[in-house]
N, C-alpha and C positions, 0 to 999 in steps of 0.2 A: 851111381855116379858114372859119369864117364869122360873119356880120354878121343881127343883126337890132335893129331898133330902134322902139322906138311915141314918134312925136309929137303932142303935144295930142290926144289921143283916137284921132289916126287912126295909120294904119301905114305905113310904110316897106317895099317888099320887104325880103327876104331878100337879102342879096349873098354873093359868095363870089367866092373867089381860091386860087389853086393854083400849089403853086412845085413845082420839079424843081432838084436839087442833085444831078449825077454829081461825087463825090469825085474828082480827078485830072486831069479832065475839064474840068468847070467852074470858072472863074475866082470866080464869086457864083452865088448861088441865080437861076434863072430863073422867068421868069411864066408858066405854060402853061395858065391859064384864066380869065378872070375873067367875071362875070355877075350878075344881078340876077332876080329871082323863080323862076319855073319851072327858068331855064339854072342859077339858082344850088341849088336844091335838085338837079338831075342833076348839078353837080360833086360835090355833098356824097353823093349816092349813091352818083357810083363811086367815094369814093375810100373810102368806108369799104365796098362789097364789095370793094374791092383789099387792106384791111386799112389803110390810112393814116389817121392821127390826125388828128380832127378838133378844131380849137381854133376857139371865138369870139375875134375881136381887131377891134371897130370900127373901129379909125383904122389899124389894121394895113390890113384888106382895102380903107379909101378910098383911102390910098397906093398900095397895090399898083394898083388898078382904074384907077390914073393913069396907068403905063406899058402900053407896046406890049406885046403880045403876042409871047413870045421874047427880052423884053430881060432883060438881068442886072440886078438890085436896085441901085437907086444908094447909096453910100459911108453916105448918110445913114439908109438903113433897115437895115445891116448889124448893129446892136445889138437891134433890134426881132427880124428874124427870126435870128438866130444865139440869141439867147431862145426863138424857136418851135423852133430845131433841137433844142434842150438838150431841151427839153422833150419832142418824140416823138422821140427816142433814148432820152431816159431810161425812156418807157412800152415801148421793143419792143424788147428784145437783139439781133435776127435785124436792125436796123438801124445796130449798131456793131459797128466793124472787128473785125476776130479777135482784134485786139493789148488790144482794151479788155473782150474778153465774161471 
């Protein structure tokens, strides 16, 4: 996901944030990148040549850019990104279960 925003004329890097969810595995979604200008456009590059969906969410990626790197999402953003999950499942079949294609 990523973040961009213009204040009073001027600009704001670009940020971005990258979660990792193993089904079965993971207890909550993990943080496995976060960044601001250049680093944030190379998260946004590999994830879309890996094929992962890319969503803007401002206050999503400030949140996320708050925790450590490797931690689980806390209780409190579980509605935020369980929304971003809905959402890239719902664009890529090849990322829901067999039970649901």
């Amino acid at each position: 996901m990523d973040s961009e925003r213009r204040l009073g004329g001027g600009g704001r890097p670009k940020r971005a944030a990258a979660l990792r969810y193993r089904a079965g595995e993971d207890a909550a979604p993990r943080v496995v990148a976060t960044g601001s200008g250049k680093l944030a456009e190379r998260i946004i590059e590999i994830a879309r040549e890996a094929g992962v969906p890319v969503r803007e969410d401002a206050a999503l990626v400030d949140a996320l850019s708050q925790l450590e790197l490797g931690a689980e999402i806390p209780p409190e953003l579980y509605a935020a990104v369980a929304e971003l999950l809905v959402w890239a499942y719902g664009l890529d079949v090849s990322l829901r279960s067999p039970e649901d294609r």
